[in-house]
N, C-alpha and C positions, 0 to 999 in steps of 0.2 A: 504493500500500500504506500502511493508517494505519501510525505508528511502533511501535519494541516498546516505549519508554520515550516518557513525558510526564510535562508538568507540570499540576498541581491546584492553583487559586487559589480561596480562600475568601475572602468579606470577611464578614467580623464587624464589624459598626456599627451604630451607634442613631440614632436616629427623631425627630425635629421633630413640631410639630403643620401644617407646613406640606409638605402630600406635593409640590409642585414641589422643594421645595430638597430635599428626598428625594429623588427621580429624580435632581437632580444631582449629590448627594454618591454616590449609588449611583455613577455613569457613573465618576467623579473616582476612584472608587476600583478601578473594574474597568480603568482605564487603568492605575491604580498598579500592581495587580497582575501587565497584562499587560507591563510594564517588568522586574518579578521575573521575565519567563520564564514564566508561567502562561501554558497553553496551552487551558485550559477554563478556566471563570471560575463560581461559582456564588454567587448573591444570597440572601440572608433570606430567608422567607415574608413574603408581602406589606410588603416592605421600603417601598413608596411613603408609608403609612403610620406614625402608631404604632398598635400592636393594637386595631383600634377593636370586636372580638369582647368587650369588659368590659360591651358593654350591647348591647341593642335599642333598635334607633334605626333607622327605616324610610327617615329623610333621608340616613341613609350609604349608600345604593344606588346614589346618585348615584356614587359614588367608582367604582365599576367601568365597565371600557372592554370592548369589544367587542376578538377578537383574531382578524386583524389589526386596530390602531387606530394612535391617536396615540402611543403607547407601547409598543407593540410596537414598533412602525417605527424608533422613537429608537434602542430595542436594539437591532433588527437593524443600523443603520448602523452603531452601535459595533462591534458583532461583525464587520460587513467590514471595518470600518477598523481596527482591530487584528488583523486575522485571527485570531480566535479563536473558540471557541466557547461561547458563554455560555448561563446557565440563570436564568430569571427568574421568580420567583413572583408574579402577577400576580391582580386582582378581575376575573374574567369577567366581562361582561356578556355571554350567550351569546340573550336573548329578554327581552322585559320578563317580568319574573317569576322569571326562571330564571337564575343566576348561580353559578358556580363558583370554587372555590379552586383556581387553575389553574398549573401550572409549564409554562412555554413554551422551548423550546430551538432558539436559534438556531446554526447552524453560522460555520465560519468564512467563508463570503461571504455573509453576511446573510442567507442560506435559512432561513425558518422548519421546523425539521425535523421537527419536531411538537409535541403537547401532548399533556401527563398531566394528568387532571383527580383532585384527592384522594379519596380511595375513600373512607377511612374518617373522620368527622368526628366529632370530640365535642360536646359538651354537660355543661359543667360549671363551678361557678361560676367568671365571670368569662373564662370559655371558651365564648361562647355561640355559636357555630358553626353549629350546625343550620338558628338564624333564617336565617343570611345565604347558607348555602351547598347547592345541589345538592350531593350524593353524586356523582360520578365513573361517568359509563358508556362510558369508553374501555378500560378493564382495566388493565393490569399493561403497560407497555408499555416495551421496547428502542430504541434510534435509533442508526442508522451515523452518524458524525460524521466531522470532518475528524481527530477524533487517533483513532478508534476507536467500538467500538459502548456505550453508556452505556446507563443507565438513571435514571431520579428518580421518586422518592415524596414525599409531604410532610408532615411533621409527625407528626400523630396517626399515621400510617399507620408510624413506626419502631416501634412495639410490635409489629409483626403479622408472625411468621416469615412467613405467606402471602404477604404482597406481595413482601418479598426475594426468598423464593424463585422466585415466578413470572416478576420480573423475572430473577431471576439466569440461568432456565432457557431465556431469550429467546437468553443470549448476552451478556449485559451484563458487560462486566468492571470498573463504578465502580457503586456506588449511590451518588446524591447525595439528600441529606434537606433542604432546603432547611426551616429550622425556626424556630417562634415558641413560649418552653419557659420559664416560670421558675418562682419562688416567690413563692405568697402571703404577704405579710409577717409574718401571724400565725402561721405554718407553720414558716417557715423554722428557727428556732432549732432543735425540735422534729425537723422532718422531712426538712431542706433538703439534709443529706450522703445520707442514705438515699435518696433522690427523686434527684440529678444522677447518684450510683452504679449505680442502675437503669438509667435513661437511659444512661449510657455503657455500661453492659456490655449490653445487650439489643442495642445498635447494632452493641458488635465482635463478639459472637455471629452477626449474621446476614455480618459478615465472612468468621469461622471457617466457617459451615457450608454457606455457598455458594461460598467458595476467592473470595471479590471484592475490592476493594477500599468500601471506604465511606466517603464524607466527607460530613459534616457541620455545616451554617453555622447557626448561631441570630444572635438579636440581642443588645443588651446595652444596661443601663441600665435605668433606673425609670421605669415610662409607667403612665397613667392613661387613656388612652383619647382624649390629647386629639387631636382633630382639627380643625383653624381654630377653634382657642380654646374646643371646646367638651368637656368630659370628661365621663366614666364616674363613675358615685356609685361610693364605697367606696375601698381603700386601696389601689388600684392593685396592679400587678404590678413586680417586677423579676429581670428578664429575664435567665441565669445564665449566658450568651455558652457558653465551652467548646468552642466548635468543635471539629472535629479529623476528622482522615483519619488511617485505620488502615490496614492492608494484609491480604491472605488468611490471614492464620494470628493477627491481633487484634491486632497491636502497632502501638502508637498512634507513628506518623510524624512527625505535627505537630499541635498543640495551644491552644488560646486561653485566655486570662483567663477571669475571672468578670466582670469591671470592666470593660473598654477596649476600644475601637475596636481590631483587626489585622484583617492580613492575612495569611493562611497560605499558604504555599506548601510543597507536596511533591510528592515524584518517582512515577510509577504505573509499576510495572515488570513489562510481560505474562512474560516469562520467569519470574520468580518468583513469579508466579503458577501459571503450570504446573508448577512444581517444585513448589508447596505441593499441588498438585489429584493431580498423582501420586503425593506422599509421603502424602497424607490422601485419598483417594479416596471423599467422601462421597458425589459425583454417581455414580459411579458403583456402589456398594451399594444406592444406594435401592430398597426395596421397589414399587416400585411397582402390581405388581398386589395390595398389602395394604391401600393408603390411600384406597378411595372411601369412607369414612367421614367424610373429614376435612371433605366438607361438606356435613355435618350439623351443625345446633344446637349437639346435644347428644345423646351416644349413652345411650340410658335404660338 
């Protein structure tokens, strides 16, 4: 039987231009965490990395692995050897040509338990995504784990009630957002409270209205794009950390910096989660035989 209580390890950490000593500050820190007591563990969007989406650049193709690979496998040994269950945002190589922004979730005996490929992908300066990534054709997808059944999305994809919901309706009682999110420097003065305030509340919204839990890792620090010495034209991004897992009714448990490397830890408590799902019983009012509109475009 998973447990009715567990632990949620985030790591919030920034990015070299050398993705090896990324992978190992990655490992170094999933250990740290699972010394806190985390009992799930979940990594950045493509953490191996700094965000090399600041340009088009055809040689960075090389950077993606085929999964299972050479990095997958690293992860899954950690995940048995700590017995945990970890979540890893990874560059698919799935075919030459064809490459995904991929989150990979290992259980705690190193079982690849599956993979969620990102649905929805941007396109916007200094967010060039589209170049480098396939769109996701696995759907909205659940996974039994050793603490229980979860679910992950990535990034772009926390804007879209759709994806929550559909995970949430699998059964998933965590949504992890595994995320790469900051401000343009010329913005920030400007737009930068407005823009993190959105982002956090759009997140514990899909909290509130699927009774889930949600946590969420970004990175943190100011990247250019560099990877093995070579960067992105223009002023770069920095990256506005914020992590945090919330619980079913929106109230934020644990929390990150704007600035600095943490690691967060909180408690996921299924009981009060049923307590929220019955005092607020959104799943259950759903209309459902009102909403085959909902995919549609755009109803004229």
């Amino acid at each position: 039987m998973p447990p009715q209580k567990f632990r949620v390890g985030l790591v919030q950490m920034s990015m070299t231009s050398d993705p090896d000593k990324n992978l190992q500050h990655a490992i170094d820190r999933v250990r740290e965490a699972a010394s806190l007591g985390a009992q799930i563990v979940c990594l950045p969007e493509l953490f191996q990395t700094q965000y090399f989406c600041q340009r088009e650049d055809a040689s960075l193709f090389d950077l993606a692995e085929p999964i299972p690979g050479p990095t997958s496998e690293k992860l899954a040994d950690v995940a048995k050897q700590l017995r945990i269950v970890l979540i890893a945002s990874l560059f698919e190589k799935r075919a030459a040509g064809v490459y995904h922004n991929t989150a990979a979730m290992f259980d705690a005996d190193g079982t690849l338990r599956g993979l969620y490929r990102k649905m929805h992908i941007p396109d916007d300066p200094l967010y060039y995504e589209k170049y480098y990534f396939t769109p996701g054709d696995l759907g909205f997808r659940a996974f039994d784990t050793n603490v229980g059944r979860v679910g992950t999305l990535v990034c772009w994809d926390q804007w879209y009630p759709e994806g929550a919901r559909l995970t949430a309706l699998q059964g998933a009682h965590v949504l992890f957002y595994p995320t790469a999110i900051g401000w343009h420097p010329a913005e920030k003065a400007e737009f930068g409270v407005a823009q993190h305030d959105a982002w956090r509340t759009i997140q514990r919204a899909h909290a509130i209205a699927n009774g889930v839990y949600v946590a969420v890792v970004n990175r943190v620090g100011f990247e250019t794009g560099d990877v093995r010495g070579k960067s992105a034209p223009g002023a770069g991004l920095e990256f506005w950390g914020g992590s945090f897992l919330c619980d079913p009714f929106g109230r934020v448990i644990a929390e990150g910096s704007h600035d600095k490397e943490e690691i967060l830890v909180g408690e996921v408590d299924l009981k009060a989660l049923e307590d929220v799902r019955r005092n607020w019983p959104f799943l259950r009012d759903r209309r459902i035989d009102a909403y085959a509109p909902i995919t549609s475009r755009l109803i004229d």
